[in-house]
N, C-alpha and C positions, 0 to 999 in steps of 0.2 A: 278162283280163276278170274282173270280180266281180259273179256272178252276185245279182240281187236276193233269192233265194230264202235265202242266207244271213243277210240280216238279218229277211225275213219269218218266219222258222224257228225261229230261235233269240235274236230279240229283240237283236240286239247294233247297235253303230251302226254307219255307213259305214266310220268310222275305226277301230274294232276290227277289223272286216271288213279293211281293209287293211291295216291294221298286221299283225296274227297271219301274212298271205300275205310279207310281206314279210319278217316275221323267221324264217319258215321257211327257212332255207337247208340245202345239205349238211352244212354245219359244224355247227350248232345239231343236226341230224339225227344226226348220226352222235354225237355229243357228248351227248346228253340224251336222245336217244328210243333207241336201236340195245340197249342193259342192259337197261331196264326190259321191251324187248320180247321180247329173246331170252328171259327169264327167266319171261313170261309164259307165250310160246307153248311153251319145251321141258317147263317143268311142266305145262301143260294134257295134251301128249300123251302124255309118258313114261309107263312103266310103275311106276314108285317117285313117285308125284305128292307132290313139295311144297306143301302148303293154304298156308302159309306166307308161302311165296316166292310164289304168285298173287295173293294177298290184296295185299301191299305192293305187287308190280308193275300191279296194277291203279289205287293209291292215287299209285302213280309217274306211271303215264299220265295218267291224269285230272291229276293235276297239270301236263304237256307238253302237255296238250290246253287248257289253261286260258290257253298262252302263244302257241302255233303253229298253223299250220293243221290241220288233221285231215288235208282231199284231199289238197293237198301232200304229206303226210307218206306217207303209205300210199302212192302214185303211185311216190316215190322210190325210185333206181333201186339205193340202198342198200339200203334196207327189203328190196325183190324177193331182193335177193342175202344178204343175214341170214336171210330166210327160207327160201330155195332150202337155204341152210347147214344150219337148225338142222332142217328138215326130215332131210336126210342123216345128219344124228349121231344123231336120236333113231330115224327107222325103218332105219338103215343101209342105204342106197341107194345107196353107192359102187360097185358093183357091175352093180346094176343102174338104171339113173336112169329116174324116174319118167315119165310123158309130161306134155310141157310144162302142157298143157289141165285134166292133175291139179293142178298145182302153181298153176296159177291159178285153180280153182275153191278150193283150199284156201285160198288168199289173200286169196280177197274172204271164204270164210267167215269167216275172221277180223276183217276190214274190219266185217262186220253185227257180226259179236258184238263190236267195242269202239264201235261208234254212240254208245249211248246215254250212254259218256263224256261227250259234247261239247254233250247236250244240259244246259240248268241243272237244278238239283233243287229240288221247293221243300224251303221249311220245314217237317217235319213231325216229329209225336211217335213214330209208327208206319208204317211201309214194310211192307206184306201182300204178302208175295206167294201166287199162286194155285198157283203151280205150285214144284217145286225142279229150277229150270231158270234160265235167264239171267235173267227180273227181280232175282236179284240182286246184279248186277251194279249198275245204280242204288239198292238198297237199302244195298250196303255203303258208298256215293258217301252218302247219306242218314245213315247213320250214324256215320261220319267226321264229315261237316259239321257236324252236328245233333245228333251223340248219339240218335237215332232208336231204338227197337228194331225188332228183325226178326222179321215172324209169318210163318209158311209154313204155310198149309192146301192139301193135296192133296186134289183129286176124285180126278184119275187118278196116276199115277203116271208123270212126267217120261222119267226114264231109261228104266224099261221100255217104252211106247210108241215112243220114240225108236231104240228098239234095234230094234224089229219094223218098225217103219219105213224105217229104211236098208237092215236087212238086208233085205228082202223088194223092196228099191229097185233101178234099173238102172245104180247108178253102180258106178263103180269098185271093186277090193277096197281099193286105198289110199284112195280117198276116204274109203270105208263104215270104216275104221280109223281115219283123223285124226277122222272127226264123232265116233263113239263115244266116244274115248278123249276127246274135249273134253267130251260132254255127259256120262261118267262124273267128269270133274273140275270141269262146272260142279254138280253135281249132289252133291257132298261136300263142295262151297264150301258152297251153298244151308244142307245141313242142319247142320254145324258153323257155321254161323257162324249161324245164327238163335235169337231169342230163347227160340222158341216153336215147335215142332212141330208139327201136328195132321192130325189125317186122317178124312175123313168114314166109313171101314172099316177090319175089319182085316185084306184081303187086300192094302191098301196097305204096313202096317205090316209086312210081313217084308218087303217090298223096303226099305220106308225104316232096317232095321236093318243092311240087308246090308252 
């Protein structure tokens, strides 16, 4: 089935909409998506974080997302298992393996956090973002395309909020590890890669130098 909601959503036509389902396969899967992803997800969580290596694998996917299905893609039952992998290398879990229910709530966090891949960007001269957190992720998609610059003004401060929040949260320790460790490396994407800094205080600004 191809749900209507994909072309009301994201404006594409029927036959985009079924083509991109079609040309998702395992092969094109494992072949085009399996690199760019591992490379995303082990530097987001690692402890020695490559800005680097995130930045292009993010500039990789939005690229595979521009050819192939998104659902498809994350569903597969490849993906599951690169992920279940790169999860075990980076927190060493050989020992002890995580519970399943973790490993799928980490999954889909990552599902939210590449969305806005798949959505179009328009044309613009400036990408603001409000927070140094995930908008920029469509920001660096905006300036790739567009040559855009990147403004980031904080009220609050992303990462610290973020941090007081899981921690004081009822999930998991491994959960509350993989979020952290993602929102401290969306979070040094944000400020390195923006054009412009700002902050309505300066009790922001020794977090934003940390």
């Amino acid at each position: 089935p191809y749900p209507l909601s994909d072309i009301m959503n994201y404006n594409n036509s029927f036959y985009k909409v079924v083509h991109k389902k079609k040309e998702t396969t395992d092969n094109n899967i494992v072949y085009y998506f399996l690199n760019p992803f591992r490379s995303f997800v082990s530097n987001l969580i690692c402890q020695h974080k490559n800005l680097d290596a995130i930045e292009k694998s993010l500039y990789d996917l939005w690229r595979y997302f521009e050819r192939f299905d998104f659902d498809l893609t994350m569903e597969n039952i490849h993906v599951w298992k690169e992920f279940k992998a790169i999860l075990s290398d980076e927190f060493n879990t050989k020992d002890q393996e995580p519970l399943i229910s973790d490993v799928a709530f980490c999954r889909q966090y990552i599902t939210k956090l590449l969305l806005p891949l798949v959505v179009p960007i328009p044309k613009v001269d400036i990408a603001h973002l409000t927070l140094a957190g995930l908008p920029i992720i469509p920001a660096l998609i905006a300036k790739k395309k567009y040559n855009a610059a990147i403004v980031t003004t904080e009220h609050g401060v992303f990462i610290r909020e973020n941090m007081i929040n899981i921690s004081s949260s009822s999930l998991s320790f491994f959960i509350k590890r993989f979020i952290i460790n993602c929102s401290e490396s969306i979070a040094r994407l944000a400020y390195t890669r923006s054009d412009l800094v700002t902050s309505v205080n300066k009790f922001n600004t020794t977090w934003e130098f940390r």
